[in-house]
C-alpha positions, 0 to 999 in steps of 0.5 A, spaced: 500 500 500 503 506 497 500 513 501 495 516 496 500 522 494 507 518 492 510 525 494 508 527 499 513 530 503 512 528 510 512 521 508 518 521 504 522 524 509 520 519 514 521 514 510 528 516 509 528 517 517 526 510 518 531 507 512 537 510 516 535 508 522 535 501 519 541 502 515 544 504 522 542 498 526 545 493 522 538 490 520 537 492 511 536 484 509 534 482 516 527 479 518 523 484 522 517 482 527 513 489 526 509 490 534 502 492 531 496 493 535 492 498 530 494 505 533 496 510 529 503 509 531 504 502 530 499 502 524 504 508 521 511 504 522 508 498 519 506 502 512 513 506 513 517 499 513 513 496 507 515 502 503 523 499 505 521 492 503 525 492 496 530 498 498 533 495 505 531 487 503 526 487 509 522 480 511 516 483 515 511 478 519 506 482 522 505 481 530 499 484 535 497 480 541 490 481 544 491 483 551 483 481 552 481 487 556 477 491 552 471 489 548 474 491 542 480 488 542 477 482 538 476 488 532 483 490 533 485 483 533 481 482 526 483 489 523 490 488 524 490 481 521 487 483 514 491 489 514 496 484 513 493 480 508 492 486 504 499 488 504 501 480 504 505 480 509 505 474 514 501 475 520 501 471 528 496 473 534 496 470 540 490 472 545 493 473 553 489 473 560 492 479 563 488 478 569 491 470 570 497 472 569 497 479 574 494 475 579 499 470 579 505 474 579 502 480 583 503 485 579 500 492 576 494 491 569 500 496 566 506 491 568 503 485 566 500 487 559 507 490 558 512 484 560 506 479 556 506 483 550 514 483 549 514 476 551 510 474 545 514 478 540 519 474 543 516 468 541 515 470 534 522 472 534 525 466 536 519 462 531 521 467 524 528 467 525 527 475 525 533 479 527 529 484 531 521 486 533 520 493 530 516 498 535 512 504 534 514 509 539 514 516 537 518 522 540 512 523 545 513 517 548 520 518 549 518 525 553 514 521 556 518 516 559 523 521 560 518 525 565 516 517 568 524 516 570 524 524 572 518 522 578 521 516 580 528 518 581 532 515 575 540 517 575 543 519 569 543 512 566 534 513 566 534 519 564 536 517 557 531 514 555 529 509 550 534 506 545 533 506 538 536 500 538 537 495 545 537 488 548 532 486 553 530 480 557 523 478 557 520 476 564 522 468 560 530 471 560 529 470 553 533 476 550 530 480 544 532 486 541 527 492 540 528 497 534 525 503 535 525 508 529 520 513 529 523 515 537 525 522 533 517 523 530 512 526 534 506 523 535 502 527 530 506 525 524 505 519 525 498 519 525 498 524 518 502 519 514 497 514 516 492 519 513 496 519 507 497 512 506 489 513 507 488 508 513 483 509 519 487 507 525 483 504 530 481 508 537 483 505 544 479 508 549 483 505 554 488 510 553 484 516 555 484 512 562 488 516 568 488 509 572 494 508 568 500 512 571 502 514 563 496 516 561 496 521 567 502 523 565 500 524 557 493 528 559 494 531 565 502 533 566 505 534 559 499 539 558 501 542 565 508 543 563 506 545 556 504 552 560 511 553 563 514 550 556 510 549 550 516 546 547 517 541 553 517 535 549 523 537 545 526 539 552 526 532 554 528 530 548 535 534 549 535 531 556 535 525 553 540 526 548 544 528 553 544 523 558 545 518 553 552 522 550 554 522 559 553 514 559 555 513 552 562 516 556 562 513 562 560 506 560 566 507 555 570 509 561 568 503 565 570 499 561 577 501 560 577 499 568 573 493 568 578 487 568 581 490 574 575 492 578 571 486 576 573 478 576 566 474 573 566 467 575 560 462 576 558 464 582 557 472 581 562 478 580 567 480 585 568 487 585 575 490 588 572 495 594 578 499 595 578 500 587 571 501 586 572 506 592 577 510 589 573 511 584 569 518 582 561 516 584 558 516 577 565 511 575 562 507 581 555 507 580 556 505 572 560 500 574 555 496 580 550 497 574 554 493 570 556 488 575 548 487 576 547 486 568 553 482 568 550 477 573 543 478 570 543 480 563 540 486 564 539 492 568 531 490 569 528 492 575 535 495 578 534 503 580 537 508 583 536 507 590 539 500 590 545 503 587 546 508 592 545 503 597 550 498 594 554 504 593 553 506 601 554 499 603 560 499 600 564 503 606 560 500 612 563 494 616 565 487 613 558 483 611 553 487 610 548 485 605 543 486 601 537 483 596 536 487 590 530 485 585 530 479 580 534 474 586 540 478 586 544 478 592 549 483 595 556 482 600 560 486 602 567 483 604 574 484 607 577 486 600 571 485 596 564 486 594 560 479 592 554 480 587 551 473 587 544 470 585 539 467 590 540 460 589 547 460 586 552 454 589 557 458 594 564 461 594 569 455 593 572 453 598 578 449 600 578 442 600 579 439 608 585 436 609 586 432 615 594 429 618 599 430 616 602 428 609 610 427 608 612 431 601 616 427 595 622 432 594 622 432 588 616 429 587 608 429 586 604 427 593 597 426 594 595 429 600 587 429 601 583 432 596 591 436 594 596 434 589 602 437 591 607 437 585 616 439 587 621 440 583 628 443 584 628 449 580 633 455 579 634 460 585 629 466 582 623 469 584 616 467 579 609 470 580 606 463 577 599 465 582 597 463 590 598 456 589 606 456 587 611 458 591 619 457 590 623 457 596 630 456 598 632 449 597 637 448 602 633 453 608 628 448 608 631 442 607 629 435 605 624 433 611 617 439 608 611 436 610 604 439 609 599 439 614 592 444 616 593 449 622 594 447 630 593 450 636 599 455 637 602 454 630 608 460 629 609 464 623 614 469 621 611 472 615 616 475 609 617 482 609 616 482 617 623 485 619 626 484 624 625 477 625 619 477 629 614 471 628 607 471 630 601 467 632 598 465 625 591 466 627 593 473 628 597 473 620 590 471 618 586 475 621 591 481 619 590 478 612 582 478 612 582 471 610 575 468 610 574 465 616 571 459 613 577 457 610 582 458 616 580 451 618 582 448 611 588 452 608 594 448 607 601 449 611 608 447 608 612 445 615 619 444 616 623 443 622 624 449 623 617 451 623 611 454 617 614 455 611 608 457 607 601 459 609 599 456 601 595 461 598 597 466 601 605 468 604 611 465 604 616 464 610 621 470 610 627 466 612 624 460 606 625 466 601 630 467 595 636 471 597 642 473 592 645 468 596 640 462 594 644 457 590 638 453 588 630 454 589 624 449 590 618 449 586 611 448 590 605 447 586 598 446 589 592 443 586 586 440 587 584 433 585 578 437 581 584 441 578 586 449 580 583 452 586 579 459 585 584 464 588 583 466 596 578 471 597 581 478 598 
């Protein structure tokens, strides 16, 4: 279906918006869901990519979910339906029980018709093979959307807005990637170019209702603040726009300093807390969002009031917790903050190591859930990691055998000059070693007394010295393989 005027110049332009929309996200040749539920922006966003069938190689398949609220929304149904027909596209309904599915989750009619909404365009996506689900929101719903994260108290990162193009996860965690080319249209244009194009789009009365949080908004707030600034919708805009240029900034500056702030492993995300404190506070919340995407796979339902609370968190006593939505779980430890998942297996521990177990030098030992591996090696200092150490040889002698912790075990720990040993539950204690692992972690014993504290410090008097003539190499390792490394 072609606009009525071929050119008219409203419709060209947008054409021309949408293709360099499409063009910019990657998705000319692509397949696309197209979200249509017979409004006029939804109607004009359908008629605009099916001019760009031919010029950008899109495979559309038409979506719309009856929400069966309204009494009307059989006739929505069947008018979207036949104006697929009409266009040839293909074209998939499903019909929900919105208030089944708010009832078992608890939630509000607007949240439930939404997280059911994009969890069906999910499902079509996945069914077609479509490369994204194109949404017809306009400028007066990214101004809209601006003013609702405004209210609720968004940070920076809220007040962006929506994204032309983004990556979500249904309430089924499957992800979907939205498409929104028409965010720089205003609503008016969309329902011209459904005149020019000769379509009667159809008229929902629920959009008029002020139960719903955003229709107060669009009829009672913008209309206010219209009185203040007739150009309030372009001043959201801009604040959107800007937003998103600090973001983009600040997420690329994150990103630099991930790897040394952050370390992901099965269990969660650990995060360096005297680093993370360092850092400036727009650095830290970025980089706490990103922790709690990282675990989840987006920011949903994280806002600013759980950073700030994980951020607060972060200079209190050792073992603060908190829970965040979506089952999240937050630590505080000695070193280190512990972002983890209701449910998820707990830290790695060490094995238990019970007797005492005579080392093979050089040679492999099996030492209760331990294998230790010792060679001689040259006399020089190599950082291999917690679990290897290289001692002098001839200070430690032939007779080393690894045991746990006792009663009134010494340690003189290297550094500590002059010669000064202490009690080694005083050594763990001063390096904040998990108190969970104190029990389990293996010692090197000699002689002449503890020469290693694996996993964490040598003896001073086992180190090399220039004087060393030859160096014993030890390697630790679980029957499972490599042990995680001790928590800082």
């Amino acid at each position: 279906m072609s606009p009525q005027n071929p050119k008219d110049d409203l419709v060209q332009r947008l054409v021309r918006t949408v293709r360099s929309e499409v063009e910019r996200a990657g998705l000319a040749g692509e397949g696309l869901v197209v979200a249509v539920s017979g409004g006029p922006d939804s109607m004009a966003l359908l008629a605009l990519l099916a001019e760009l069938r031919e010029p950008c190689g899109l495979r559309l398949h038409v979506a719309h979910l009856n929400h069966g609220l309204r009494l009307e929304a059989d006739g929505d149904e069947r008018f979207v339906a036949e104006h697929a027909l009409r266009l040839g596209l293909p074209f998939t309904s499903r019909r929900a029980d919105i208030v089944a599915y708010r009832r078992e989750r608890r939630l509000s009619v607007e949240h439930a018709a939404r997280e059911a909404r994009y969890a069906f365009l999910s499902d079509v996506a996945a069914e077609t093979g479509a490369a994204a689900v194109a949404l017809g929101h306009t400028a007066d719903d990214q101004a809209e959307t601006i003013l609702l994260h405004v209210a609720r108290g968004a940070g920076v990162h809220g007040l962006q807005g929506m994204q032309n193009t983004t990556t979500m996860r249904t309430a089924g965690g499957r992800p979907v990637t939205l498409f929104r080319p028409l965010l720089s249209a205003p609503r008016e244009k969309t329902e011209k170019v459904c005149k020019a194009f000769g379509l009667v789009p159809r008229e929902d009365a629920t959009n008029l209702d002020t139960a719903y949080t955003r229709n107060r908004v669009r009829q009672q707030v913008m209309p206010l603040l219209r009185q203040v600034n007739p150009s309030v919708r372009e001043a959201l805009l801009r604040l959107g726009r800007a937003a998103a240029a600090e973001t983009d900034y600040i997420g690329r500056e994150v990103t630099g300093r991930w790897s040394a702030i952050a370390r992901e492993s099965p269990v969660g995300v650990e995060l360096d807390r005297a680093l993370l404190l360092a850092e400036h506070p727009a650095i830290r919340h970025a980089v706490l969002r990103r922790a709690y995407t990282a675990l989840l796979g987006d920011a949903k339902g994280l806002e600013e009031a759980h950073i700030t609370a994980m951020e607060r968190s972060l200079g209190s006593p050792t073992g603060k917790r908190l829970s965040l939505p979506n089952g999240a779980r937050w630590k505080v430890g000695y070193t280190a903050a512990m972002l983890t998942r209701r449910g998820a297996p707990a830290p790695p521990s060490l094995p238990p190591l019970e007797g005492t177990h005579r080392l093979a030098c050089p040679g492999e030992t099996a030492a209760a859930g331990w294998t230790v591996t010792a060679r001689l090696a040259s006399a020089e200092v190599v950082n291999e990691g917690p679990y290897v150490a290289v001692l002098d040889a001839d200070a430690v002698g032939a007779e080393l055998c690894v045991r746990g912790r006792r009663a009134g075990d010494r340690f003189w720990p290297l550094g500590l000059e002059p010669a000064a040993d202490k009690r080694l539950k005083e050594f763990l204690t001063d390096t904040k070693a998990p108190r969970a692992w104190r029990a389990h972690i293996p010692l090197v014993v000699t002689p002449r007394g503890v020469a290693w504290v694996v996993g964490w410090r040598i003896a001073h008097w086992a180190r090399l010295t220039p004087e060393s003539k030859r160096g014993l190499r030890l390697e630790f390792k679980t029957t499972q393989g490599s042990v995680s490394s001790p928590p800082r």
